[in-house]
C-alpha positions as CSV (number, residue, x, y, z in Angstrom):
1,X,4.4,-27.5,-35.0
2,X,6.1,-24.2,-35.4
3,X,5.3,-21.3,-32.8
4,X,3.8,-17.9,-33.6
5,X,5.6,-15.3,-34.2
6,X,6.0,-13.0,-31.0
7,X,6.6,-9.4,-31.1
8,X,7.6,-8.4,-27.7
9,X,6.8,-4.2,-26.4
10,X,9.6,-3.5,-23.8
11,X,8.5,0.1,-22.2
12,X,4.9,-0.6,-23.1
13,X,3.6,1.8,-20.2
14,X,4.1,4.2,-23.4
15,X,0.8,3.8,-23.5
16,X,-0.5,5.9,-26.4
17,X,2.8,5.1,-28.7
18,X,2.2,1.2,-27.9
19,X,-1.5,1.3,-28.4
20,X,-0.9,2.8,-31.9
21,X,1.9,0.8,-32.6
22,X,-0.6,-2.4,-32.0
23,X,-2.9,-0.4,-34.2
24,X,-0.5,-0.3,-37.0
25,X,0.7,-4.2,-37.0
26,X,-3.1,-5.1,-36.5
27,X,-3.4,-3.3,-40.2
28,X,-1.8,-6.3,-41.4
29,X,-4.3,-9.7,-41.2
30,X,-1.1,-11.9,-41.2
31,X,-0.5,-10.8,-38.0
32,X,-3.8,-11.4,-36.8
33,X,-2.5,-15.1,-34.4
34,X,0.4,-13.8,-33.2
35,X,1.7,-13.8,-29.9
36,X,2.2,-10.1,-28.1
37,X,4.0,-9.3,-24.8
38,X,3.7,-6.1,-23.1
39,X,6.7,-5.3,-20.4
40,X,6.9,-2.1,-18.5
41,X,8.3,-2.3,-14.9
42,X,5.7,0.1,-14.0
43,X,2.4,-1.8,-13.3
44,X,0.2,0.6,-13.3
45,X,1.1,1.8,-16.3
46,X,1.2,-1.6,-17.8
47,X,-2.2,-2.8,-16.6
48,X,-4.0,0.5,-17.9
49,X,-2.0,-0.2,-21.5
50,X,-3.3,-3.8,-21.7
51,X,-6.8,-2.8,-20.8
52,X,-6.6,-0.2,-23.5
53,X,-5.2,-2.6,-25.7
54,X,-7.2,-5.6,-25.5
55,X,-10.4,-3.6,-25.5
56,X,-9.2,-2.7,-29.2
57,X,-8.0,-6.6,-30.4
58,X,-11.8,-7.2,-28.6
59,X,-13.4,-4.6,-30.3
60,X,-12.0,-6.1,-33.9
61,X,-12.3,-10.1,-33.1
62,X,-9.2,-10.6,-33.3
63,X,-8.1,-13.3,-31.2
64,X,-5.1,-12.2,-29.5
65,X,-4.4,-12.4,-25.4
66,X,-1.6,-9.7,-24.7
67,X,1.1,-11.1,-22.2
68,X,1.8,-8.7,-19.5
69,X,4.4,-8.7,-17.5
70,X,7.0,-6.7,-15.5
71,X,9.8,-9.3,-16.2
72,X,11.9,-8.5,-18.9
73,X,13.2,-11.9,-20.0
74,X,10.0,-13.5,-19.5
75,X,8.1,-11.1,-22.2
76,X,11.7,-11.8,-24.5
77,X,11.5,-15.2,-24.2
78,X,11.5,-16.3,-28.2
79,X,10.6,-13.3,-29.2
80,X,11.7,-12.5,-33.0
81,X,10.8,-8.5,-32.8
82,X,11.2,-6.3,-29.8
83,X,10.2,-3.1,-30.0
84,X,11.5,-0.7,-27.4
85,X,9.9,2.6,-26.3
86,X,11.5,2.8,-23.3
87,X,12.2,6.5,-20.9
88,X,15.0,5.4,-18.7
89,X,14.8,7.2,-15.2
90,X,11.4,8.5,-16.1
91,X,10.1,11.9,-15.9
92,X,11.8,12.6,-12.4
93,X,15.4,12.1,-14.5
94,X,13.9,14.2,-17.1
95,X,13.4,17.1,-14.9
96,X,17.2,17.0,-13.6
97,X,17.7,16.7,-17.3
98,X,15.9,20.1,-18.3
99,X,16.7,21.8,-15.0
100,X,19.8,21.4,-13.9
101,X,21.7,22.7,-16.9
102,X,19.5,25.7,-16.5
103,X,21.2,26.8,-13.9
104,X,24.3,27.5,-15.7
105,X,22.0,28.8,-18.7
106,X,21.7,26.0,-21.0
107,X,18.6,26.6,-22.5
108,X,17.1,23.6,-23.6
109,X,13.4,22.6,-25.4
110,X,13.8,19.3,-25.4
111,X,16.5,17.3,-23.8
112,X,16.8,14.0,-25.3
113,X,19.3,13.8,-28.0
114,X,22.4,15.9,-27.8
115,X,23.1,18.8,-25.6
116,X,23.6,18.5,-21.9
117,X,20.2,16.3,-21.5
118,X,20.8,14.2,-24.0
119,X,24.0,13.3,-23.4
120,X,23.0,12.3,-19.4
121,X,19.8,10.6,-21.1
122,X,22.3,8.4,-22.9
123,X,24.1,7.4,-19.7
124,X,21.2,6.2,-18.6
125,X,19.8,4.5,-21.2
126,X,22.8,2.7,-22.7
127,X,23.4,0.9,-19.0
128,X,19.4,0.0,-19.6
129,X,20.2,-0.8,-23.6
130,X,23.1,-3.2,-23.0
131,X,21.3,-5.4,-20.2
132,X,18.3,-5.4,-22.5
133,X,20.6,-7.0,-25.2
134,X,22.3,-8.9,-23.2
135,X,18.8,-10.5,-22.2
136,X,17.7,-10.4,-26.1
137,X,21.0,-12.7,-27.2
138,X,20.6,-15.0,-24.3
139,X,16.3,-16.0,-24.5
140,X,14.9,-14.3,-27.2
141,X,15.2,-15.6,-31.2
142,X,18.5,-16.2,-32.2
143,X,17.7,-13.6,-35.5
144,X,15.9,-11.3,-33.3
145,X,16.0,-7.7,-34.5
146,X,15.5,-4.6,-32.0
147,X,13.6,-1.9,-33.5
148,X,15.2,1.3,-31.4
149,X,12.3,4.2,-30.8
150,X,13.9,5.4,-27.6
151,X,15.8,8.4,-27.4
152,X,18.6,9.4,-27.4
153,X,18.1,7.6,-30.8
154,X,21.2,7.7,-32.2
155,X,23.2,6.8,-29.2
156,X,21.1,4.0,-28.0
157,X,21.3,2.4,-32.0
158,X,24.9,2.6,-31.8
159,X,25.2,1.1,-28.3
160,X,22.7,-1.8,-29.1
161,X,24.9,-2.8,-32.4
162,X,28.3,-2.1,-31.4
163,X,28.3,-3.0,-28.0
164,X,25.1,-4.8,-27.6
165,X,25.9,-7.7,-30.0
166,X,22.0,-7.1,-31.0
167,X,21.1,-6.3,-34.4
168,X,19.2,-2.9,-34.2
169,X,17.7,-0.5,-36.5
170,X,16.5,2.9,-35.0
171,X,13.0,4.2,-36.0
172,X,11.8,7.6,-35.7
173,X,9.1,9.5,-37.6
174,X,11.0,13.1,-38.0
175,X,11.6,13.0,-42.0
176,X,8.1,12.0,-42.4
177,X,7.1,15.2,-40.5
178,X,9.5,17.6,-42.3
179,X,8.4,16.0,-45.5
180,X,4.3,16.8,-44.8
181,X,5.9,20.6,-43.9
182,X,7.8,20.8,-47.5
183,X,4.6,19.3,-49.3
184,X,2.6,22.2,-46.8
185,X,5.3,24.9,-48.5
186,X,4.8,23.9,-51.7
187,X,0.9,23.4,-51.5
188,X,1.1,20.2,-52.9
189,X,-0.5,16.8,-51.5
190,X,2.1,14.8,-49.6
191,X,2.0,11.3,-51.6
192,X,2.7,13.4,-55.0
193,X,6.3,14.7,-53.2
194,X,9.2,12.4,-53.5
195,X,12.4,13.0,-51.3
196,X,16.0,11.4,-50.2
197,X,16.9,12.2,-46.9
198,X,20.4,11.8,-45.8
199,X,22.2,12.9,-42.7
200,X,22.3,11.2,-38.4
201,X,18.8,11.6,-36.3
202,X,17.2,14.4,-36.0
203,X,19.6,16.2,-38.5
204,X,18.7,14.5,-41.4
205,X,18.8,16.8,-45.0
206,X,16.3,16.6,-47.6
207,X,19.1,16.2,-50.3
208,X,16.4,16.1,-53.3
209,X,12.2,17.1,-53.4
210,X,10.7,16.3,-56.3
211,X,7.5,16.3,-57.7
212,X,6.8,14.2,-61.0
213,X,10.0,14.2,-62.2
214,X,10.4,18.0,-61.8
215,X,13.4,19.0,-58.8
216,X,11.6,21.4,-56.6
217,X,15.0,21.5,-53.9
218,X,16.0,24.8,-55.1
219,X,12.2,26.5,-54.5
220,X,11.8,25.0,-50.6
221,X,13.1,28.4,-49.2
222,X,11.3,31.0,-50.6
223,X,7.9,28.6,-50.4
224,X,8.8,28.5,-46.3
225,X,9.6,32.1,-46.5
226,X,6.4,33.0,-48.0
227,X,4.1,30.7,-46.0
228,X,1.9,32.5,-43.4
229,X,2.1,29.7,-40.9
230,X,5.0,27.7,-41.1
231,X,7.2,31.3,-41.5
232,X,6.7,31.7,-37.3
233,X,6.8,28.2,-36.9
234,X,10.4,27.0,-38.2
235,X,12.9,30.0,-37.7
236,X,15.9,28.4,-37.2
237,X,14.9,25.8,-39.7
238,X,14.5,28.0,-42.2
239,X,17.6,30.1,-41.0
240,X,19.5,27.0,-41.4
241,X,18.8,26.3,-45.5
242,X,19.6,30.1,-45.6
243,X,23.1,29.1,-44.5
244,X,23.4,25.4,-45.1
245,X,20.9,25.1,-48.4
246,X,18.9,22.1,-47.3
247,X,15.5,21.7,-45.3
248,X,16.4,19.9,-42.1
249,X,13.9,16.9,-40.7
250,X,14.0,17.8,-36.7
251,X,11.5,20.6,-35.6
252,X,12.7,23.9,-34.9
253,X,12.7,23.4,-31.2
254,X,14.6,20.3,-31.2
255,X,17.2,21.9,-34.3
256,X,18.0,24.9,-32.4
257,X,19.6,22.7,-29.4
258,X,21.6,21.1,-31.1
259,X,23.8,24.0,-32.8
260,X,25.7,26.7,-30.7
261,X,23.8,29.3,-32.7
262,X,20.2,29.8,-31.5
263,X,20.1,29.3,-28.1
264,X,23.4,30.6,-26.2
265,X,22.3,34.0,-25.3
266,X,18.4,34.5,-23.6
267,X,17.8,37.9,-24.9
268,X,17.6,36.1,-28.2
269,X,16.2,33.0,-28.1
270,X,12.6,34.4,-28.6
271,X,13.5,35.7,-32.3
272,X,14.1,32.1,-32.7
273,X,11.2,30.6,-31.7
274,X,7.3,30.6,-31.5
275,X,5.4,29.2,-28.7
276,X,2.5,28.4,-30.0
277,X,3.3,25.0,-29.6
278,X,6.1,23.3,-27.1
279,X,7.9,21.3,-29.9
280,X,8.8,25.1,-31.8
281,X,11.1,26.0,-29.2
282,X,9.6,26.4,-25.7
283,X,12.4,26.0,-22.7
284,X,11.6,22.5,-21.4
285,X,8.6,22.2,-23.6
286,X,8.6,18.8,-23.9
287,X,9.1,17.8,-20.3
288,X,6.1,19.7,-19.9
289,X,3.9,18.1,-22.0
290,X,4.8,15.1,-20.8
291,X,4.4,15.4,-17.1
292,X,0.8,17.0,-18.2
293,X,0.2,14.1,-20.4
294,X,0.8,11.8,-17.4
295,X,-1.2,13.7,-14.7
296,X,-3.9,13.7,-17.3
297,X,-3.8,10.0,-17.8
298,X,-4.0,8.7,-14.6
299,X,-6.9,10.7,-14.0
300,X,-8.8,10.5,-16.5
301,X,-8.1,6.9,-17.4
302,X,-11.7,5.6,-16.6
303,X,-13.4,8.6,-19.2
304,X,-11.2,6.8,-21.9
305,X,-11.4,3.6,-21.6
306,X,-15.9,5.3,-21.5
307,X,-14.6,6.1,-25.3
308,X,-15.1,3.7,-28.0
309,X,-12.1,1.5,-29.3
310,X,-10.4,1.9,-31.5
311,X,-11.2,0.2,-35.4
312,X,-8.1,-1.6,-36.9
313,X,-7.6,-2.2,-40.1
314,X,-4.8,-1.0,-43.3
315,X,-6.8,2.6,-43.5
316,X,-5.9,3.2,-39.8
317,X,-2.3,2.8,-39.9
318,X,0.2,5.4,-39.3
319,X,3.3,6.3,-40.4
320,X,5.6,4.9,-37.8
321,X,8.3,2.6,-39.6
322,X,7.8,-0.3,-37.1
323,X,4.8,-2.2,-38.7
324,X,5.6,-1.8,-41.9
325,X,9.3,-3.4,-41.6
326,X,8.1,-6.5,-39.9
327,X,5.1,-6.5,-42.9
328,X,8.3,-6.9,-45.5
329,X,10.2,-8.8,-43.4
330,X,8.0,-11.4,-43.4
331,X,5.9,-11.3,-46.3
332,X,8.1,-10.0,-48.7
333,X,6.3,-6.7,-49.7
334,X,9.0,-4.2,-49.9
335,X,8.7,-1.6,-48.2
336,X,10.6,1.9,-48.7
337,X,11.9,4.5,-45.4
338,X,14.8,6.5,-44.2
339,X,16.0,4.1,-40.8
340,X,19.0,4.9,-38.4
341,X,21.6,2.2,-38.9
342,X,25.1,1.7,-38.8
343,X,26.7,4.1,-41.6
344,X,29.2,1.3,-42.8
345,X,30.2,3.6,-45.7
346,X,26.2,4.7,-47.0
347,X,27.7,8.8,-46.5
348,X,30.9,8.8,-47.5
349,X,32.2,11.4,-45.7
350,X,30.6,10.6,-42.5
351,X,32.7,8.0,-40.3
352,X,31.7,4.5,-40.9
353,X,30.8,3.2,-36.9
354,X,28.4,6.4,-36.6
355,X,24.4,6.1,-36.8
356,X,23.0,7.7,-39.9
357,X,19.6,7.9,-41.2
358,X,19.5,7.3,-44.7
359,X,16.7,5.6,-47.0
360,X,16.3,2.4,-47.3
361,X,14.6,-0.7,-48.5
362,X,12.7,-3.6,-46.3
363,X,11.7,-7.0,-47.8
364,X,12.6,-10.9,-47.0
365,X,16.1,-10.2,-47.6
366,X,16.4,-7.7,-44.6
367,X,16.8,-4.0,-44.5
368,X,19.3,-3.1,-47.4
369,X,20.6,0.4,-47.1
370,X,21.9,2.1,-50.6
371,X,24.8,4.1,-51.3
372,X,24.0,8.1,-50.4
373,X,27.2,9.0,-51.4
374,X,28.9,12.9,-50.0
375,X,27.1,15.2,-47.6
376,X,27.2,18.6,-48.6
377,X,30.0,20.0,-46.9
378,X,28.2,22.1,-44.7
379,X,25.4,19.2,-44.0
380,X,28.3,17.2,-43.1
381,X,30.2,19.1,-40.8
382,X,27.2,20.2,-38.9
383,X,26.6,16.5,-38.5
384,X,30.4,15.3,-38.0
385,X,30.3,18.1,-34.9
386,X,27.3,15.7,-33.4
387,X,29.0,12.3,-34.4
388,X,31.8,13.4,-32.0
389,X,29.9,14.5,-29.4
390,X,27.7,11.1,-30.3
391,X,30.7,8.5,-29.8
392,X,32.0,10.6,-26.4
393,X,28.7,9.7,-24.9
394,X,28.1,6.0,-26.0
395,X,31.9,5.5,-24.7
396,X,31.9,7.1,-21.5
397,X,28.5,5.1,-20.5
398,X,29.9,1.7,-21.4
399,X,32.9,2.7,-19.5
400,X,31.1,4.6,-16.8
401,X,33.8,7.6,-17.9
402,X,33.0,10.5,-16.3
403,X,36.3,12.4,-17.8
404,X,34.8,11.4,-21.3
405,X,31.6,12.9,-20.4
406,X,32.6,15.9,-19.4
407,X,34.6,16.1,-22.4
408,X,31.9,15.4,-24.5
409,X,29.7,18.3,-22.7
410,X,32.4,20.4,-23.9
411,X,32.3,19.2,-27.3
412,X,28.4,19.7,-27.2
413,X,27.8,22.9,-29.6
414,X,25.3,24.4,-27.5
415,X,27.0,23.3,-23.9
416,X,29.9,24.9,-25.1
417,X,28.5,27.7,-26.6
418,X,27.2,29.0,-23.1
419,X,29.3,27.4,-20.5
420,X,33.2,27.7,-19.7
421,X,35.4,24.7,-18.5
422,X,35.1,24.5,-14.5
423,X,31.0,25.5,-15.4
424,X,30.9,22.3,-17.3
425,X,33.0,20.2,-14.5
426,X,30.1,22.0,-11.8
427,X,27.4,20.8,-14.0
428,X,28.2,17.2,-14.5
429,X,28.8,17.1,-11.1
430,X,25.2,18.1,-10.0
431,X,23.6,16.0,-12.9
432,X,25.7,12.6,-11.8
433,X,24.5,13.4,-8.1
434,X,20.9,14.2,-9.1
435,X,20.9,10.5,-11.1
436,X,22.5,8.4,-8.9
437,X,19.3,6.0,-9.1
438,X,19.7,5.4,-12.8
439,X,23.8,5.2,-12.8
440,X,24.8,2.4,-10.9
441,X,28.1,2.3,-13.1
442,X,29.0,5.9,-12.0
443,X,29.7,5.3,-8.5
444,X,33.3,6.2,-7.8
445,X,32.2,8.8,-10.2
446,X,29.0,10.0,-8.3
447,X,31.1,9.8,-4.4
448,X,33.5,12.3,-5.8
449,X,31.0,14.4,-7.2
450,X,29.2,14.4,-3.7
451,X,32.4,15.4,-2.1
452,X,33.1,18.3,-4.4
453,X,29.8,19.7,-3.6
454,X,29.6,19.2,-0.1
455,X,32.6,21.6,-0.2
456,X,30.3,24.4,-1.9
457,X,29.7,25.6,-4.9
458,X,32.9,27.2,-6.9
459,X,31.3,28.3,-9.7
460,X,28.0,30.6,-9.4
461,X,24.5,29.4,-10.9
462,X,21.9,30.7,-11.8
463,X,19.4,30.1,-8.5
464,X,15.7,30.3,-9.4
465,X,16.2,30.7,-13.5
466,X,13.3,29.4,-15.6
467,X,14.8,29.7,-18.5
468,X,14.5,32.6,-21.9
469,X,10.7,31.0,-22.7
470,X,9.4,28.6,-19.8
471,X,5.5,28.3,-20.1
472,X,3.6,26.8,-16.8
473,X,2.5,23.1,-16.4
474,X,-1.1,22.9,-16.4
475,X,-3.0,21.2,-13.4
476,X,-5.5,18.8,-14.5
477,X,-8.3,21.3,-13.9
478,X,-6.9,23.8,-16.2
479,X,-6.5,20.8,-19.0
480,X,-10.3,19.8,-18.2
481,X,-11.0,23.5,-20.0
482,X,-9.8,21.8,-23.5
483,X,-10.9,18.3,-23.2
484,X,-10.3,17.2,-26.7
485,X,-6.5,18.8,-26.4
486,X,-5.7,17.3,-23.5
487,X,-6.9,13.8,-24.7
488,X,-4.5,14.3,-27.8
489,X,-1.3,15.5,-26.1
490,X,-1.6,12.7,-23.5
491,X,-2.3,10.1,-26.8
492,X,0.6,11.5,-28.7
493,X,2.7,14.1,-26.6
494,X,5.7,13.5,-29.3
495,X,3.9,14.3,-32.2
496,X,2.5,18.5,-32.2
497,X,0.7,17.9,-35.2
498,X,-1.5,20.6,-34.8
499,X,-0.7,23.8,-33.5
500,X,-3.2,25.1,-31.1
501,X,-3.0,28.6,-30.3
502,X,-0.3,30.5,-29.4
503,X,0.9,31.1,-25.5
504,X,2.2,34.0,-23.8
505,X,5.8,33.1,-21.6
């Protein structure tokens, strides 16, 4: 008798993204007797996810028992999917993340794939991503594939495949966000817009819009120009296909760290930006929402689980990538994306072992990836100037290199758009101190780092700096004023839909 398929949630304490990621697969009836693990290494978490979770498979008689468990192999064990979600260090790592660099006025909104957070976010999540293949090859199925939502995404793709021995693709939902925006600009309904996307996470290029038949690429501008919302929204977006002549996926908060052009003075960053909602460029923004989002959740956990489940079924999917490539992967219906894999010659003139998300095509055969062909020149080098910065960081946490990773801070465009040499060497110092829990491979690394410090500080910082645009976390009182609000950002903290209105620094 042949055993269910098992699908395996590793960082399933994300308990929003995992609950609408069971949503998503439950849209599918073939997957209706299959066998689901959820590991977090945070019970808490984890019992309040299954709860959640099994109320809903309850709720839809569907006949599934969720696993839980906080042992990682365990929840592996023959599984052929394994979807990972996983924050390495938490939110405590976060805040060093965000905070830290601020002291030598590196400005950041979010923090999770390039720049000075990022590029400690990989350290600490390729240690995590290279155990959690090594325990994939050794009891999970042979063909297993790793579906990659954790950040930094690119960085944790390219670790899983090249170092990991673990066939990975990397999933995130940016492109389809830009491409609701350009169907926004152009007042048109979403499903009537057709696009190619080409480029590495978060700076992916929409390299052709069109709508039936006619090519619309050229008009994008002046439609975002015009438009009365998304005009304040996406500055530096919009600044960029000024300058570059492409619409790029990442939101404007998330764009304007990565490039040394937006963010390296503070008296400027507010022409930049709009904070009417964290994800268009508010310092720390994200961090923010998140640590709300958590507070809010472990108080108010008993009012939701008061709250009706939620209905399954292929009209409540959503347009994460996950479902849908295990749906054609093992039915046969194709299914069409942009994923982040292995470039292996898709864009030409980006190097071959880098992550790029491209589109591509998902059915029995696997995930086949097309020929994109050349980058724009500009496109390109904006993206090669990440792909360096990219391979530095993967490197220097397999090796535990903290020469490399200083090096790569300074190849960071924004890092070294604000801070000089011994700034940098100051900075890594404090960060590899501050994560000494989540680095056990740094530790010659982090006792010299101590010692420096303990010495004093030879470079000055800037003590008590909250950054150009730093908005206040909200208690849990002050959330209870916008119920509905708070409900959503603690649900889906990644996603800023919706703009609520806008806040006052």
């Amino acid at each position: 008798m042949t055993a269910p398929l098992k699908i395996a949630f590793i960082g399933a304490g994300s308990i929003g993204f995992t609950r609408g990621l069971l949503r998503d697969l439950m849209g599918v009836p073939e997957f209706h007797r299959i066998d689901i693990a959820f590991m977090d290494i945070a019970q808490a978490n984890l019992d309040m996810s299954v709860k959640l979770c099994q109320r809903d498979l309850d709720h839809n008689r569907i006949p599934i028992r969720i696993q839980p468990t906080t042992n990682r192999r365990e929840a592996l064990h023959g599984a052929k999917y394994v979807f990972c979600t996983v924050r390495h260090g938490g939110l405590e790592a976060f805040q060093s993340d965000i905070d830290i660099p601020l002291r030598y006025g590196v400005d950041q909104c979010v923090g999770d794939t390039l720049c000075a957070g990022g590029l400690m976010y990989a350290q600490r999540g390729v240690h995590f991503m290279l155990d959690l293949c090594k325990d994939i090859r050794e009891v999970a199925d042979p063909g297993a594939l790793l579906l990659n939502y954790a950040n930094p995404m690119a960085m944790m793709t390219w670790a899983a495949n090249e170092f990991g021995g673990v066939n990975c693709v990397g999933l995130c939902h940016g492109v389809q966000g830009g491409h609701r925006q350009i169907a926004m600009a152009l007042g048109l309904e979403q499903k009537e817009v057709d696009i190619i996307c080409a480029g590495i996470n978060h700076q992916t290029w929409y390299l052709s819009v069109k709508h039936r038949g006619e090519d619309l690429t050229g008009k994008i501008l002046e439609a975002f120009e015009k438009h009365p919302e998304l005009s304040k929204t996406e500055k530096v977006r919009i600044d960029m296909m000024r300058r570059f002549g492409f619409y790029s996926t990442e939101s404007n908060g998330h764009l304007s760290e990565y490039l040394p052009w937006y963010r390296k003075r503070p008296d400027e960053i507010a022409r930049w930006i709009d904070l009417g909602s964290w994800i268009n460029g508010e310092t720390g923004g994200y961090l923010r929402v998140c640590t709300e989002g958590r507070h809010w959740f472990e108080t108010e956990f008993p009012q939701w689980m008061a709250e009706p489940p939620k209905d399954f079924g292929a009209q409540h999917r959503g347009h994460e990538h996950g479902s849908y490539i295990i749906e054609a992967l093992e039915t046969g219906r194709v299914y069409r994306g942009h994923f982040n894999r292995v470039n292996r010659g898709a864009i030409s003139n980006l190097p071959d072992d880098a992550v790029v998300e491209v589109p591509g095509y998902v059915d029995r055969n696997g995930i086949s990836i097309p020929l994109v062909g050349e980058l724009p020149l500009g496109a390109a080098a904006v993206c090669n100037a990440s792909i360096s910065v990219q391979r530095m960081g993967v490197r220097a946490a397999v090796r535990a290199d903290d020469l490399l990773l200083r090096q790569a801070m300074m190849m960071d465009p924004l890092v070294g758009a604000v801070c000089n040499p011994p700034e940098i060497w100051q900075m890594v110092d404090e960060l590899l101190v501050a994560q000494e829990a989540w680095l056990p491979q740094y530790g010659k690394a982090v006792q010299a780092a101590k010692a420096r410090l303990a010495r004093g500080l030879t470079v000055p910082v800037r003590e008590g700096y909250a950054g150009a645009a730093r908005l206040k976390t909200k208690t849990v009182e002050e959330m209870r004023v916008n119920r509905d609000a708070a409900n959503k950002q603690a649900g889906e903290s990644d996603k800023a839909q919706e703009r609520p209105p806008a806040a006052k620094v």
